[in-house]
ZARO-473958 format. One record per residue: residue in three letters; x, y, z of N, C-alpha, C in turn. Coordinates in nm, 2 decimals. Example, Ala and Ser with C-alpha at 12.3 -4.5 7.8 and 13.67 -1.06 7.14 Angstrom:
residues 2
["Ala", [1.32, -0.57, 0.78], [1.23, -0.45, 0.78], [1.32, -0.33, 0.78]]
["Ser", [1.28, -0.22, 0.71], [1.37, -0.11, 0.71], [1.29, 0.00, 0.79]]
//
This chain:
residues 124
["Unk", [-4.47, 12.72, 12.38], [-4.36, 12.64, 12.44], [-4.38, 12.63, 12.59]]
["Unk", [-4.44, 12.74, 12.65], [-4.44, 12.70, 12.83], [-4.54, 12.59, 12.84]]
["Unk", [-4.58, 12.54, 12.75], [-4.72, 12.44, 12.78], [-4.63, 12.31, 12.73]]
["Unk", [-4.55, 12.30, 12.70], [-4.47, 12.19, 12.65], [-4.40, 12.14, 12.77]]
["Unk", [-4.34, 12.23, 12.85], [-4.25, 12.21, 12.98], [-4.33, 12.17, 13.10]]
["Unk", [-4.47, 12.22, 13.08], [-4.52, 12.13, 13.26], [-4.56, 12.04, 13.25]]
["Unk", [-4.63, 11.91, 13.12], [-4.59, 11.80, 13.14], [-4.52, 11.70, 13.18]]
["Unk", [-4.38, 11.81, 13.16], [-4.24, 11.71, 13.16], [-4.20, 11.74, 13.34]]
["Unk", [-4.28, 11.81, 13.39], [-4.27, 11.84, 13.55], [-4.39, 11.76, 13.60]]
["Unk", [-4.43, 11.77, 13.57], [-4.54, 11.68, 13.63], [-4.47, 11.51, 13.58]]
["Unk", [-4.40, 11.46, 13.51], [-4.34, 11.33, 13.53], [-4.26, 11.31, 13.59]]
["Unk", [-4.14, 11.41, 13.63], [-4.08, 11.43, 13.71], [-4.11, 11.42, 13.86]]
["Unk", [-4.23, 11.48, 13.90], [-4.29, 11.46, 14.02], [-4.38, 11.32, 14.07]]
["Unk", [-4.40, 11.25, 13.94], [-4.46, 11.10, 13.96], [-4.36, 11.04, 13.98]]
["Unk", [-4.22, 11.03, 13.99], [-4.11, 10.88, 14.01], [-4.15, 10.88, 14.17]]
["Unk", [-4.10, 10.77, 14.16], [-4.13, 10.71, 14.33], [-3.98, 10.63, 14.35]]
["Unk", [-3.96, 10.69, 14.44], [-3.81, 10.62, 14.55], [-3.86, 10.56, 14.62]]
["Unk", [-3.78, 10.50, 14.68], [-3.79, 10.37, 14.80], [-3.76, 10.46, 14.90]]
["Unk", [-3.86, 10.47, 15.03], [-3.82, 10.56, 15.17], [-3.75, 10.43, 15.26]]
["Unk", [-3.81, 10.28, 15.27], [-3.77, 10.21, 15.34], [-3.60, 10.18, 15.28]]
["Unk", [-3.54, 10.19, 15.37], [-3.39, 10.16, 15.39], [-3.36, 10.01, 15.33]]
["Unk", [-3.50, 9.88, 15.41], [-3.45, 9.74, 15.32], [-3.46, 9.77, 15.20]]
["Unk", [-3.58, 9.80, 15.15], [-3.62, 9.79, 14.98], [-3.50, 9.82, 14.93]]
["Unk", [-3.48, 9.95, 15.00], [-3.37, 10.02, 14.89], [-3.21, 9.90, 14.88]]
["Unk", [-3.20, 9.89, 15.00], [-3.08, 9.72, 14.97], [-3.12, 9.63, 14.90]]
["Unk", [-3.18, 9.64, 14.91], [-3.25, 9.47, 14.82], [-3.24, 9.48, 14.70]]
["Unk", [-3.33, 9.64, 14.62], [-3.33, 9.70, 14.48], [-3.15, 9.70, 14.47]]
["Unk", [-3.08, 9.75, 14.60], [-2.95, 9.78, 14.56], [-2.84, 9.61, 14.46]]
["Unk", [-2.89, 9.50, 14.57], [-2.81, 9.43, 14.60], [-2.87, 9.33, 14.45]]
["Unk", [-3.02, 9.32, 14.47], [-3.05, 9.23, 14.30], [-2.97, 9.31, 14.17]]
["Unk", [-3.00, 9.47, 14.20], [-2.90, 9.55, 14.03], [-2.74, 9.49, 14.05]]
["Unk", [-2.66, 9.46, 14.21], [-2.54, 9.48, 14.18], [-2.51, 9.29, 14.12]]
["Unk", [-2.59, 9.21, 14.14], [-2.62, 9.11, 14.13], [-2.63, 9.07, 13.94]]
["Unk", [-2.73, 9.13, 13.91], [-2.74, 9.12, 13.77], [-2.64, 9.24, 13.75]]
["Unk", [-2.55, 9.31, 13.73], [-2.45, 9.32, 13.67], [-2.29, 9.24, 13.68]]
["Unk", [-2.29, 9.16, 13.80], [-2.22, 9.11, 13.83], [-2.23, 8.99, 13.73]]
["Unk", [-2.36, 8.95, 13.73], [-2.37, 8.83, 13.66], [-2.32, 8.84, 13.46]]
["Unk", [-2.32, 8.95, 13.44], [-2.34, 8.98, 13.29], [-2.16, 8.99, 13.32]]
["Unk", [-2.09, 9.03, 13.41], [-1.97, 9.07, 13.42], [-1.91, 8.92, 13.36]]
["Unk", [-1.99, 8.85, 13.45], [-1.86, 8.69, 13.46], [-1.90, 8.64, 13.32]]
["Unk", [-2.01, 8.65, 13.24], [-2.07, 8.59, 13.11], [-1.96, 8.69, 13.03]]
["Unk", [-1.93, 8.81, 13.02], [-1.85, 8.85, 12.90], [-1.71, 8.78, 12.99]]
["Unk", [-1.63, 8.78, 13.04], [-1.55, 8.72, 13.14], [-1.54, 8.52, 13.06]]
["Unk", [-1.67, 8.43, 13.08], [-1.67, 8.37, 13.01], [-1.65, 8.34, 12.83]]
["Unk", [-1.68, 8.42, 12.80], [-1.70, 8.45, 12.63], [-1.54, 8.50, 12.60]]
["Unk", [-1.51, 8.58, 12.66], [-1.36, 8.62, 12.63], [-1.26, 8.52, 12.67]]
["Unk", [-1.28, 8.41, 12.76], [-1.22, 8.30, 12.79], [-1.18, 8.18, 12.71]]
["Unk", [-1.34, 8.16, 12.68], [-1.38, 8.02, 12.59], [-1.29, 8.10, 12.41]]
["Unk", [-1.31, 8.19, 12.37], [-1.24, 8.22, 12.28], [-1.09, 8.18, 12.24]]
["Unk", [-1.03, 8.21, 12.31], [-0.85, 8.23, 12.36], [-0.84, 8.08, 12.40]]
["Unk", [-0.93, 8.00, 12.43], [-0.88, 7.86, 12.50], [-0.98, 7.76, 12.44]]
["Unk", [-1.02, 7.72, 12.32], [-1.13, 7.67, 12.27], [-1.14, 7.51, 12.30]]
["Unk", [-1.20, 7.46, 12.37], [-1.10, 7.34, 12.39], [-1.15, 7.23, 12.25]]
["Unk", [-1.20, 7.27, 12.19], [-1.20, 7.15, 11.99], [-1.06, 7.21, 11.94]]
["Unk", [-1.01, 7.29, 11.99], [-0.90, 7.34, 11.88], [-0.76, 7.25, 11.96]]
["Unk", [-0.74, 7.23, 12.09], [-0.63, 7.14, 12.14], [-0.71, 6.98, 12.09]]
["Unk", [-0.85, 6.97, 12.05], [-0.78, 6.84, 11.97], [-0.79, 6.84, 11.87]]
["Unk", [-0.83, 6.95, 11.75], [-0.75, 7.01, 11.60], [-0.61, 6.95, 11.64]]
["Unk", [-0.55, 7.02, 11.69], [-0.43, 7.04, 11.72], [-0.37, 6.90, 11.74]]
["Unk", [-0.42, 6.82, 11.82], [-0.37, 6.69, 11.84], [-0.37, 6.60, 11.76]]
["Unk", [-0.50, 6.63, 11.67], [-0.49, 6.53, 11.54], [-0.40, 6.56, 11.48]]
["Unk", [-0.36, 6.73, 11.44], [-0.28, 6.76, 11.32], [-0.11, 6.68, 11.33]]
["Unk", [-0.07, 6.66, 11.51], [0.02, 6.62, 11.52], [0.03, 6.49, 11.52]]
["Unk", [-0.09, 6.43, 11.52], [-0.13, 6.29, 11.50], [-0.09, 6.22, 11.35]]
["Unk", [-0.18, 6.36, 11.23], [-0.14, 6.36, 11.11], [0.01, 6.33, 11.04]]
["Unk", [0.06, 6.45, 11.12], [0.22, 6.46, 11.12], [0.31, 6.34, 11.08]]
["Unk", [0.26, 6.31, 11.23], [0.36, 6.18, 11.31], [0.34, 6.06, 11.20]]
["Unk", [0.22, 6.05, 11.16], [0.17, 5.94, 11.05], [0.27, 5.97, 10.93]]
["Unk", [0.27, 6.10, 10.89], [0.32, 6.11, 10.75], [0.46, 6.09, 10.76]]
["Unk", [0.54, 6.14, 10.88], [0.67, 6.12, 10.88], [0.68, 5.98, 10.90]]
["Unk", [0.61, 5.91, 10.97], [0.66, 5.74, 10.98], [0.68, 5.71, 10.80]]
["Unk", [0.58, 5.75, 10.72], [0.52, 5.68, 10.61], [0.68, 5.74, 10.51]]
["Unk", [0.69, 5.83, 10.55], [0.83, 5.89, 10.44], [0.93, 5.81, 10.49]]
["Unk", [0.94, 5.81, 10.61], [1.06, 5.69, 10.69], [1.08, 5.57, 10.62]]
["Unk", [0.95, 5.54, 10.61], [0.96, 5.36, 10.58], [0.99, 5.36, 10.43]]
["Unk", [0.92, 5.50, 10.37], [0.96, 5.53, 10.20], [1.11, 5.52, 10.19]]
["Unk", [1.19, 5.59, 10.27], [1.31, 5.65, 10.32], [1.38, 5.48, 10.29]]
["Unk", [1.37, 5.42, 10.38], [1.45, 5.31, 10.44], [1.38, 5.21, 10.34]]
["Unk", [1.29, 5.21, 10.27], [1.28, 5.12, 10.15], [1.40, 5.14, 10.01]]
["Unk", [1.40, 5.23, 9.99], [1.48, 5.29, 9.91], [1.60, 5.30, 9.95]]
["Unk", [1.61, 5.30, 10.01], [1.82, 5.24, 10.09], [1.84, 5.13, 10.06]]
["Unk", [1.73, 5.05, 10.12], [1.75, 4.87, 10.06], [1.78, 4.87, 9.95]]
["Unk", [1.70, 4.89, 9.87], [1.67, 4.89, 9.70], [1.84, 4.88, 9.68]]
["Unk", [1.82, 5.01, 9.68], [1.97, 5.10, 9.63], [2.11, 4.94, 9.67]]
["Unk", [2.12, 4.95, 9.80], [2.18, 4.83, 9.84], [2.22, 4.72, 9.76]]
["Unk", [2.04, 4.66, 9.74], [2.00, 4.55, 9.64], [2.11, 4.57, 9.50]]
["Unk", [2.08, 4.68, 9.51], [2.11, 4.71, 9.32], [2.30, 4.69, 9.38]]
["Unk", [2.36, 4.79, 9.44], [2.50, 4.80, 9.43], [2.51, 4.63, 9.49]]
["Unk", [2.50, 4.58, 9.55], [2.55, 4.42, 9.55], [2.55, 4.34, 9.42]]
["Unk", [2.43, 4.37, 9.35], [2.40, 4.28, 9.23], [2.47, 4.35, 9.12]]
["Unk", [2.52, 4.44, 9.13], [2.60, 4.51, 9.02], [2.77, 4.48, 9.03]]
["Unk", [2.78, 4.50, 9.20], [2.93, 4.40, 9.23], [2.95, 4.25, 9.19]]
["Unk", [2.87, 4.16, 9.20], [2.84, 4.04, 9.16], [2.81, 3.98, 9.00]]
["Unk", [2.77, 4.10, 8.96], [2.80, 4.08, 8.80], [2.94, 4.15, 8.68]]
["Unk", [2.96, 4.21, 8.83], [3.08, 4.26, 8.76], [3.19, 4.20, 8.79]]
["Unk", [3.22, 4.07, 8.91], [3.28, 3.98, 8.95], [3.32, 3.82, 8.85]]
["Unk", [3.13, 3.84, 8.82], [3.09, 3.72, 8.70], [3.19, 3.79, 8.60]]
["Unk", [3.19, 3.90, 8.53], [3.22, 3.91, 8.44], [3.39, 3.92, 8.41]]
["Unk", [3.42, 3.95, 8.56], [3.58, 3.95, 8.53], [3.62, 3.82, 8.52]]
["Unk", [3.53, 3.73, 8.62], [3.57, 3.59, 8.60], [3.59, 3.54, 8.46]]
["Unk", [3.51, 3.54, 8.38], [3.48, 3.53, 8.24], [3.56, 3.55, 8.13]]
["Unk", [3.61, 3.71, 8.19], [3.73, 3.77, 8.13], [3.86, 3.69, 8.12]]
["Unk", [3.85, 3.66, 8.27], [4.05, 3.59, 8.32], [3.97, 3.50, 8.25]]
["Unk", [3.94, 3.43, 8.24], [3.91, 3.26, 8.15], [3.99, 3.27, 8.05]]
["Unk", [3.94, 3.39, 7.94], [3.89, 3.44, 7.77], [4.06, 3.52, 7.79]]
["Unk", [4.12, 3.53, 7.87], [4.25, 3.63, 7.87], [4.38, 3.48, 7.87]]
["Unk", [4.34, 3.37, 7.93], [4.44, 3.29, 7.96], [4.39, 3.22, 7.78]]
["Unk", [4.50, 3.22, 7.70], [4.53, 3.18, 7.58], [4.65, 3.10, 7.57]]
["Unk", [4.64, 3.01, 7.46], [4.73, 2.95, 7.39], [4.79, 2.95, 7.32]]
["Unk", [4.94, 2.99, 7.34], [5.03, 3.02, 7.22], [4.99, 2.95, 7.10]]
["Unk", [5.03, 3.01, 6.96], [4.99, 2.93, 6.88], [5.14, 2.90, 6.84]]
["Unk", [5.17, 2.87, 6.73], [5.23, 2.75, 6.66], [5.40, 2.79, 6.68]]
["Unk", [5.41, 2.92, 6.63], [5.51, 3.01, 6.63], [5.55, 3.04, 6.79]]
["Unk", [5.48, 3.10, 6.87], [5.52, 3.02, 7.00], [5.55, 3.17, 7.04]]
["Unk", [5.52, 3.27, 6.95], [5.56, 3.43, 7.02], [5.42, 3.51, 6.99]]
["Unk", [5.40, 3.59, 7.01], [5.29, 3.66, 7.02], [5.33, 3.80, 6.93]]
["Unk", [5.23, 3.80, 6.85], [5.23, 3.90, 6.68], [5.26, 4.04, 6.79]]
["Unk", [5.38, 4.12, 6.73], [5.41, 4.27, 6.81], [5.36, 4.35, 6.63]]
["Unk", [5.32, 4.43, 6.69], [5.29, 4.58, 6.64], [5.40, 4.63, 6.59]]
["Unk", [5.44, 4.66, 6.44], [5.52, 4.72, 6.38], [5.52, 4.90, 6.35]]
["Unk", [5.57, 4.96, 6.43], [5.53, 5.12, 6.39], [5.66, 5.16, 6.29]]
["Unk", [5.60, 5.25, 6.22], [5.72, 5.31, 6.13], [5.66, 5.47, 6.17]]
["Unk", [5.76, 5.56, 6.11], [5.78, 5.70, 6.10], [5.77, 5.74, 5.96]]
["Unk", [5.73, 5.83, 5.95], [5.74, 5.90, 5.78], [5.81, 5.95, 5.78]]
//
């Protein structure tokens, strides 16, 4: 096992640091750079999710949809009033015909006798 451990010191003693002060800003300032950059991309991705913009015009057709179907029931709506209408006028008008017809068939002529036959009831 001690022959296993001075390899791992001897790698330890090959890293190399930056002595110059720029290098070391520069290495500092490209890493704080690319993490910044990965920052605003998850920042994007969590954005675009929550605010999709194909889904506000899903959304605008659906109410587009809507709007269509309720006119179409409307006009269904208000066809069917008429109708109804149609029918109660032509049912008053035949039933006007018919009373006419009636007073005609109601005005009679005495006949010969000159009284009109009464109904005889008896009791047991």
């Amino acid at each position: 096992m001690p022959n296993s451990r001075k390899p791992l010191e001897k790698e330890k003693g090959l890293r190399k640091f930056y002595e110059h002060g720029m290098d070391g800003l520069t290495l500092a300032l490209s890493i704080a750079n690319a993490e910044e950059d990965k920052a605003l991309r998850k920042v994007d991705k969590h954005r675009r999710t929550q605010e999709p913009a194909s889904r506000s015009g899903c959304h605008h057709r659906r109410n587009d949809k809507k709007s269509r179907l309720e006119k179409a029931k409307a006009m269904i709506a208000q066809q069917r009033a008429l109708s109804k209408k149609e029918k109660a006028k032509s049912r008053k008008e035949q039933s006007k015909r018919d009373e006419a017809r009636a007073s005609t068939a109601r005005v009679t002529i005495p006949g010969p006798s000159g009284a009109t036959p009464h109904k005889k009831v008896t009791f047991a």
